[in-house]
C-alpha positions in Angstrom: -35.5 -35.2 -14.9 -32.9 -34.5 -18.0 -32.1 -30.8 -18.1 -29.5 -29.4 -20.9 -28.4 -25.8 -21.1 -27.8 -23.6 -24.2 -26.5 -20.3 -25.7 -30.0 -18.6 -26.8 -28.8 -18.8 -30.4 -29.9 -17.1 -33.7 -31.9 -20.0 -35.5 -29.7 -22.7 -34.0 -27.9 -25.4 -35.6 -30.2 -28.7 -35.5 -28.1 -30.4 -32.9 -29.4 -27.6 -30.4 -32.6 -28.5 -30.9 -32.5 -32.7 -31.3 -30.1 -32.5 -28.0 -33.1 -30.3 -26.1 -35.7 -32.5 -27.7 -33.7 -35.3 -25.5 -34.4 -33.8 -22.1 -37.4 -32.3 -20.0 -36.1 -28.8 -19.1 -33.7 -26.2 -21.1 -31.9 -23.4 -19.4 -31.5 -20.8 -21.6 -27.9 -19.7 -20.9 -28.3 -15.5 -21.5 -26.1 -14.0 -18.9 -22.6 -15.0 -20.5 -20.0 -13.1 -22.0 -21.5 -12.6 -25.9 -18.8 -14.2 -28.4 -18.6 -13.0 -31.5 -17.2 -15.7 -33.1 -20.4 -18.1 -31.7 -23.5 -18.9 -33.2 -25.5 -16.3 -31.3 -25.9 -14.2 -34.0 -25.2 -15.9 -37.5 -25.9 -19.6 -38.8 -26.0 -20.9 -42.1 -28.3 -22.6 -44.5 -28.0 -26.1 -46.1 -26.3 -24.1 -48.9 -23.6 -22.7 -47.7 -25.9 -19.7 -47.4 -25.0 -17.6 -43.9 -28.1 -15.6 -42.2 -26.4 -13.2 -39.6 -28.0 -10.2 -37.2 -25.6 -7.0 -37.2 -25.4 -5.9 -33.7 -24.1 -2.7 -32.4 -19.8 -3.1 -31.6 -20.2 -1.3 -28.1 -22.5 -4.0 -26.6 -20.9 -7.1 -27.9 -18.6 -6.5 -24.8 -21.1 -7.4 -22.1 -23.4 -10.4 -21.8 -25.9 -11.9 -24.4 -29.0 -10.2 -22.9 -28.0 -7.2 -23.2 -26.8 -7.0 -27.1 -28.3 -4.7 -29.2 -29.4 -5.2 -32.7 -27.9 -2.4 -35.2 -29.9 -0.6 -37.6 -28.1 -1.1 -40.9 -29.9 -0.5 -44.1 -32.9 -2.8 -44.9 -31.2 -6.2 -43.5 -34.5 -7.7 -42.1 -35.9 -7.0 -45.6 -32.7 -8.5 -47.2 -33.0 -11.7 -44.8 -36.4 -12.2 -45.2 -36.0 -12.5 -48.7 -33.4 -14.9 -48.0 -35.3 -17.0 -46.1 -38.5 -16.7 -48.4 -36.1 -18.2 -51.6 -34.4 -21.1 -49.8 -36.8 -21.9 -47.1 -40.3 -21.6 -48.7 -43.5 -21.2 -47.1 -42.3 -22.7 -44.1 -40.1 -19.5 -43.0 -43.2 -17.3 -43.0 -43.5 -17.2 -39.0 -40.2 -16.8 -39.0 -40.0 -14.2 -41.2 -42.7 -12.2 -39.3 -40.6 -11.9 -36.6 -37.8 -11.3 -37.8 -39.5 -8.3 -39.2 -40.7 -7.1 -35.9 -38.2 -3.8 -34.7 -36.7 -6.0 -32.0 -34.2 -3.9 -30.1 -32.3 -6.8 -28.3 -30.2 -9.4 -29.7 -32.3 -12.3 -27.1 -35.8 -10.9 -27.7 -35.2 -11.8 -31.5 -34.0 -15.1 -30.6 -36.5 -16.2 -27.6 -39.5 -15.4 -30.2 -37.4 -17.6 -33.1 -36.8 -20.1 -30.5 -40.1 -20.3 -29.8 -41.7 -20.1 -32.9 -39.8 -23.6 -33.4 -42.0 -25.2 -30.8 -44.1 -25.3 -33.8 -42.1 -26.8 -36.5 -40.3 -29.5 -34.4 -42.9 -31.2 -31.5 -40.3 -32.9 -29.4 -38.3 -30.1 -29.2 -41.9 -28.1 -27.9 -42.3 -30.9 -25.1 -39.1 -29.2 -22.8 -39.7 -27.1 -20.2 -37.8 -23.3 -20.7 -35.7 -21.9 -18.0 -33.5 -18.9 -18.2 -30.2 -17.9 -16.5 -31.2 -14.5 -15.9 -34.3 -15.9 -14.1 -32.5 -18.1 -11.9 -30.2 -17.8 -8.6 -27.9 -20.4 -9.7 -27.4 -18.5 -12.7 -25.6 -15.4 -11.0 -22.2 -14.7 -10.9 -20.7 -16.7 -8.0 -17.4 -13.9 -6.7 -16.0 -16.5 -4.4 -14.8 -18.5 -7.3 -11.3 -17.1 -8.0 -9.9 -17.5 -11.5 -6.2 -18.8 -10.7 -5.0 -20.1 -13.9 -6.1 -18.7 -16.8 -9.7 -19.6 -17.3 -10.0 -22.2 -14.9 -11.8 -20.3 -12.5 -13.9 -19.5 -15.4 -14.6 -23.1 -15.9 -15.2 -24.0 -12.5 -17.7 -21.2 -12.2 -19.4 -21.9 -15.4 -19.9 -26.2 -14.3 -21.5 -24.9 -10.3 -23.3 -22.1 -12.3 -25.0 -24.8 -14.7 -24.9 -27.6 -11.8 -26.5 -24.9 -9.3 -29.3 -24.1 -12.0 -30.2 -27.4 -12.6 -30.6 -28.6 -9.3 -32.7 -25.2 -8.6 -35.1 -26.5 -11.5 -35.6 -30.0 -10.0 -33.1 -31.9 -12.6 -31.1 -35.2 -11.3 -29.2 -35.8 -15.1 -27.6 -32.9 -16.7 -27.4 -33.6 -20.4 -23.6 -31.7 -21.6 -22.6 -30.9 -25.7 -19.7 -32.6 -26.6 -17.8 -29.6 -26.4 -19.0 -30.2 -22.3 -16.0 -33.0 -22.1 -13.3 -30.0 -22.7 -14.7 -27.6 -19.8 -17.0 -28.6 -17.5 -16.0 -29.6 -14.2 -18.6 -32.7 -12.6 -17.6 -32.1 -9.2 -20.3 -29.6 -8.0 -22.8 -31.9 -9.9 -21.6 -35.1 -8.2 -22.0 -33.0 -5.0 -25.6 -32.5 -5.9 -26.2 -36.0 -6.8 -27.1 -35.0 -10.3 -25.6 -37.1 -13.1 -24.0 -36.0 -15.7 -23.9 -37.5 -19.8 -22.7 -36.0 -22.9 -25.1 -35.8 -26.4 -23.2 -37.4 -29.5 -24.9 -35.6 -32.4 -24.2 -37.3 -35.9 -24.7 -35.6 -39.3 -24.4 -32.3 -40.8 -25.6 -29.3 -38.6 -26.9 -26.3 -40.8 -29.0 -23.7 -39.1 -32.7 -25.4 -38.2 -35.1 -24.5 -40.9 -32.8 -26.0 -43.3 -34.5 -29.3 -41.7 -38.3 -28.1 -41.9 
């Protein structure tokens, strides 16, 4: 059983979705530290166009599930419109929820996320997990951060290893980005192997694909 792991992000790039389309489970990553210099909240279209959520400063400090969205001006109206020029018909489910008064940065994105179950089959075939919902997924205190982040990292790797042996998985299927961070050991100590997705090609946000 493949499981990969992912930052529940705002209309993600298509890598996101061709590297979960390659594996049976997904564990929706939502109780980390929000960056706001991450995908979680902006993307961009085939032209250069970015799409981004405003979100209110004082909860950008804690995790992504708990992000608010800010109400400033008429942006849902603004990126629907957006959406409806570049995109075409196919943004319209989209577009109705973006529209919806979705207080929380991750309710907006699990409906978008889902919505793409529609739009891209293989993508639809993985089952969803979440962090939040999961034991693995919680903060482990006896993992001491004694240089820098490496206690970070080490945390992170049994966190994701932890999760995915919870959910049944034997292959853990890592970004490329996984090959500067995550630590194999607690994996290897579950028997659970790990690999690394290569994505090729451009990656604009996924309904530049549709």
């Amino acid at each position: 059983m493949i499981v990969s792991a992912h930052q529940p992000n705002f209309l993600p790039g298509i890598s996101v979705i061709r590297k979960i389309a390659e594996s049976d489970a997904v564990i929706w990553v939502d109780e980390v530290q929000y960056s706001h210099y991450s995908f979680t909240a902006r993307n961009k279209l085939r032209n250069e166009q970015p799409i981004l959520v405003p979100l209110k400063a004082v909860t950008r400090q804690g995790p992504i599930n708990r992000v608010e969205i800010a109400s400033i001006g008429n942006w849902r109206k603004k990126l629907c419109r957006t959406l409806e020029l570049i995109v075409g018909d196919k943004a319209l489910p989209y577009i109705e929820q973006i529209r919806r008064p979705y207080g929380l940065l991750v309710g907006l994105n699990a409906a978008l996320l889902w919505e793409l179950r529609e739009d891209f089959r293989n993508y639809a075939f993985a089952e969803w997990h979440w962090q939040s919902q999961l034991v693995g997924g919680r903060k482990l205190e006896s993992i001491v951060d004694d240089r820098e982040t490496s206690g970070v990292r080490r945390q992170i790797s049994y966190q994701l290893a932890a999760m995915t042996e919870e959910i049944g998985g034997t292959i853990y299927l890592s970004g490329p980005s996984g090959k500067n961070y995550l630590d194999e050991t607690p994996f290897k100590e579950r028997n659970i192997e790990v690999r690394y997705y290569e994505h090729t090609g451009d990656n604009y946000c996924c309904l530049s694909y549709l």
